[in-house]
C-alpha positions as CSV (number, residue, x, y, z in Angstrom):
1,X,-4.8,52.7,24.8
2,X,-6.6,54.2,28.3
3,X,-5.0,53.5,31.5
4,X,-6.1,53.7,34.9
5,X,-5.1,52.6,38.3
6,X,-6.9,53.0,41.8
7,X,-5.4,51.7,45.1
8,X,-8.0,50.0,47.0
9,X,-8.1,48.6,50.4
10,X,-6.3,48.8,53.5
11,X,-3.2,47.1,52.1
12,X,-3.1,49.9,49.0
13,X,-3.3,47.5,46.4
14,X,-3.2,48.6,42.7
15,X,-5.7,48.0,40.7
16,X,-5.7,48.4,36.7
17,X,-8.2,49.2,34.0
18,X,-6.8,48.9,30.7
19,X,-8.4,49.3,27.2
20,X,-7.1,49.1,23.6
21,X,-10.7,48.3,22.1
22,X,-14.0,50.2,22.4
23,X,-16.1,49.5,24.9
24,X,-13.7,46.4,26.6
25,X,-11.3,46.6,28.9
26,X,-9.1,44.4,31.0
27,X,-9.4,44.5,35.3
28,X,-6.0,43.7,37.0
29,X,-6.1,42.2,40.9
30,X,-9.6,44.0,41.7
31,X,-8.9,44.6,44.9
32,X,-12.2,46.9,46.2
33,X,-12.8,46.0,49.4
34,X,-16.3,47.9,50.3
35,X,-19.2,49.0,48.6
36,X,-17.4,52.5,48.1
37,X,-14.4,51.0,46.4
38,X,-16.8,48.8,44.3
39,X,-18.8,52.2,43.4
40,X,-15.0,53.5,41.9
41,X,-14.1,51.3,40.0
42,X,-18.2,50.7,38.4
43,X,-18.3,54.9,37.6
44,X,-14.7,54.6,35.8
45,X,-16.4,51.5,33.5
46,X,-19.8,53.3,33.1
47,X,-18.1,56.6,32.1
48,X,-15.4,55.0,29.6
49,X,-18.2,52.8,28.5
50,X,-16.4,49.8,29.3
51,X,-17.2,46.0,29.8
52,X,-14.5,43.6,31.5
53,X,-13.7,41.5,29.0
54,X,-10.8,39.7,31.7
55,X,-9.9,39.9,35.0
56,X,-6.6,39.4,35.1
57,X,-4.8,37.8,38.8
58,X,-1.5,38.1,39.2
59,X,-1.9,35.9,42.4
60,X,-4.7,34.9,45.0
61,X,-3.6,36.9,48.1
62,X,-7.0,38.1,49.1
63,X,-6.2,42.0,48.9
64,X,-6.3,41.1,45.4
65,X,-9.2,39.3,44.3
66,X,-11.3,41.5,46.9
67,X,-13.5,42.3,44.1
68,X,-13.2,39.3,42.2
69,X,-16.5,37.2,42.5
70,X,-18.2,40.7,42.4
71,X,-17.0,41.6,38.7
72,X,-17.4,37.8,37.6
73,X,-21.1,38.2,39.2
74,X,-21.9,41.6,38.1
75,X,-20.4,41.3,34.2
76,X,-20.2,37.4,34.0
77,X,-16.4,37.9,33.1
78,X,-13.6,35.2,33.1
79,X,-11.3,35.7,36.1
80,X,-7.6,34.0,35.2
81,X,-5.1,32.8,37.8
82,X,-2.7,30.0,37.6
83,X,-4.3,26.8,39.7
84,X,-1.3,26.7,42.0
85,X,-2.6,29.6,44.1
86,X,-5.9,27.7,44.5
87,X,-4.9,27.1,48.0
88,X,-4.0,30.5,48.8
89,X,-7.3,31.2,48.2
90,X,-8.7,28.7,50.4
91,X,-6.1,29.2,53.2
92,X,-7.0,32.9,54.0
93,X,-10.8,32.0,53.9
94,X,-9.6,30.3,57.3
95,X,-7.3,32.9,58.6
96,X,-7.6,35.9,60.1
97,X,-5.0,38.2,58.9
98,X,-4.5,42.1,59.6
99,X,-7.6,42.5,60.5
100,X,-9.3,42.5,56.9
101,X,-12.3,40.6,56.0
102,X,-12.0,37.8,53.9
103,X,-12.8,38.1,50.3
104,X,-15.5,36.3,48.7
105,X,-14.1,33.1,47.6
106,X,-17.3,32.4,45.1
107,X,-15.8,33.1,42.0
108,X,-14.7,30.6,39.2
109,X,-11.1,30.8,37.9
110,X,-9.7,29.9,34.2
111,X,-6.6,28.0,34.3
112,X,-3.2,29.7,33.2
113,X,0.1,28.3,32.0
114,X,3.9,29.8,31.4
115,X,3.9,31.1,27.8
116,X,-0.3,31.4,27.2
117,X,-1.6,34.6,25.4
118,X,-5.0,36.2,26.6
119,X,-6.4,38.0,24.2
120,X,-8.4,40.7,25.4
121,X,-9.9,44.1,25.3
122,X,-7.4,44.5,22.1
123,X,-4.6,43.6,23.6
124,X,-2.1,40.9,23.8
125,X,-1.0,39.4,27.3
126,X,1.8,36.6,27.2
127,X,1.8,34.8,31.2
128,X,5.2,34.3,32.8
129,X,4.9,32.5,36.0
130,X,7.0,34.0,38.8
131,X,6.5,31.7,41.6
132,X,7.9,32.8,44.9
133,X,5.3,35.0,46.7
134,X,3.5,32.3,46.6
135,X,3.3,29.1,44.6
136,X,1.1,30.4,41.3
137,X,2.3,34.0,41.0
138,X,2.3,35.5,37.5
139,X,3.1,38.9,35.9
140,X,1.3,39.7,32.5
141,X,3.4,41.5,29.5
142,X,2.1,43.2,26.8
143,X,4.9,42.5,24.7
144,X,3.7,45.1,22.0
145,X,2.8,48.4,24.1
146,X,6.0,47.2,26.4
147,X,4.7,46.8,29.6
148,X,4.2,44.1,32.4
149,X,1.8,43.6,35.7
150,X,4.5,42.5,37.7
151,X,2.1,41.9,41.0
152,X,3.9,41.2,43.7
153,X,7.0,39.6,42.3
154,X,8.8,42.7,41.7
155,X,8.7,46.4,42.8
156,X,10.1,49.8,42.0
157,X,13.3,49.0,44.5
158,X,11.5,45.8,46.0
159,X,10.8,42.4,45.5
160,X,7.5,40.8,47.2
161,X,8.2,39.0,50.6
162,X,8.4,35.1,50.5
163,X,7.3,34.7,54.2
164,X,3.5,34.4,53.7
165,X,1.9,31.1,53.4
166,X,3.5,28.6,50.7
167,X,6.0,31.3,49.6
168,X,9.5,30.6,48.8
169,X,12.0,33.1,48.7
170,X,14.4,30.9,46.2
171,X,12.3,29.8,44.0
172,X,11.3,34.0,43.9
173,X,14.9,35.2,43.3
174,X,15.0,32.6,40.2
175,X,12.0,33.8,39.1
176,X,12.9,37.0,38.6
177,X,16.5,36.7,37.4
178,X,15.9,33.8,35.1
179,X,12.4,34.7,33.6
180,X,12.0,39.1,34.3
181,X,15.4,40.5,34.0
182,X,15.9,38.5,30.8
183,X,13.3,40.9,29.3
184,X,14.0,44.1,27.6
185,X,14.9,47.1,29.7
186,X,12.5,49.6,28.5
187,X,9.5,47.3,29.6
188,X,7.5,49.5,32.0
189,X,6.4,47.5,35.4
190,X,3.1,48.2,37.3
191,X,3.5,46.0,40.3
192,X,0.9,45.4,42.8
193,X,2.3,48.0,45.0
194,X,3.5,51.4,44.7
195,X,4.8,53.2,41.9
196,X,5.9,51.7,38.3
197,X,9.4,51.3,36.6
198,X,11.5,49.7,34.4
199,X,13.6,46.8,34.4
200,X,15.9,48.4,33.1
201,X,16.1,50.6,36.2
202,X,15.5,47.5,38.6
203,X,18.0,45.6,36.5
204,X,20.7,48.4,37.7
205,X,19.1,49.6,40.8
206,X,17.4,47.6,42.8
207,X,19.0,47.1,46.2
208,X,17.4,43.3,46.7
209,X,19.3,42.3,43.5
210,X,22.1,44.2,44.4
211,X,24.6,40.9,43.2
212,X,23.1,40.8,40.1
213,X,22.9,44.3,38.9
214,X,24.1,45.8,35.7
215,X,25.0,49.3,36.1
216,X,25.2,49.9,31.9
217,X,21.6,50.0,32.2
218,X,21.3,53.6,33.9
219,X,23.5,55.8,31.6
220,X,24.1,58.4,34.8
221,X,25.9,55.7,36.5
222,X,28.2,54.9,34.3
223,X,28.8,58.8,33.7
224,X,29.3,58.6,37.5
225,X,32.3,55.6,37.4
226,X,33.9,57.8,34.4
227,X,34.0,60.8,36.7
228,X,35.5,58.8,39.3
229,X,38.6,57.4,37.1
């Protein structure tokens, strides 16, 4: 498998390339902003040799389909995206925000639904919908290689903010209790933003589950309450 990430655009979104086939490869929330960022992310697939088989949307918040329409025009590829973030889309066509452009809204998006497997590039991606950040987030596990676009649901020590237009910060926290700390703790996250971890580690760690967490995860800490007794 060949991995890559680029942050593009004012907002640092990340951006993923990800092959286990010749010559394909998956895009994650293309988020290239200019003509530069575009240029990166086109020498990366010319010098792998790789065609976008999928671009994958973990939600339609417009510092991450920046570079949507462009792949979808450029390598006719099917961008997926759950239909309940359809308005997202349209809603920051009409709002200014942070002082960004607005992305090009001319691209056409394949439904997705809770439990659907894309198969793509030679891999396997099952969709769990994690709405919160807004209504049609999803993450994407690879359930074989163990790991997980987690967008903006979850962070390494975050969660994504439920202020933004049709988010909900309830229907977040179930998200991610119900549906991403059920999973197995040695799942690697890439989120949308910063760094990756584990759940394992934002099982046990993370201060925005702080209620919930389960120190057996992180075998230091429980080293750490021995000491104490």
């Amino acid at each position: 498998m060949e991995f890559f990430r680029f942050i593009f655009n004012p907002l640092g979104v990340n951006t993923y390339v990800v092959s286990g086939e010749a010559g394909k490869c998956v895009v994650v929330d293309p988020g290239c902003y200019d003509s530069k960022e575009r240029e990166a992310l086109s020498s990366c697939l010319r010098e792998k040799g790789f065609t976008p088989e999928a671009v994958l949307l973990t939600h339609g918040h417009m510092d991450h389909i920046f570079g949507a329409a462009w792949i979808q025009k450029t390598y006719g590829t099917p961008v997926y995206m759950a239909r309940e973030d359809l308005p997202v889309i349209g809603y920051y066509q009409r709002v200014a925000k942070w002082g960004l452009q607005v992305a090009d809204p001319e691209f056409t998006t394949t439904d997705i639904r809770d439990g659907a497997i894309i198969d793509a590039a030679g891999l396997r991606f099952k969709v769990i919908t994690t709405p919160g950040h807004s209504p049609g987030c999803v993450c994407y596990l690879e359930e074989e290689e163990s790991f997980m676009f987690s967008g903006d649901t979850l962070f390494a020590g975050a969660i994504g903010r439920s202020d933004l237009y049709m988010g909900e910060y309830d229907d977040e926290i179930r998200s991610i209790m119900n549906k991403l700390m059920a999973l197995d703790g040695d799942i690697t996250i890439y989120p949308g933003h910063g760094g990756p971890s584990t759940i394992g580690t934002e099982r046990a760690t993370n201060p925005f589950l702080e209620p919930f967490n389960e120190r057996e995860e992180i075998p230091e800490l429980n080293q750490d309450t021995h000491d104490q007794d």
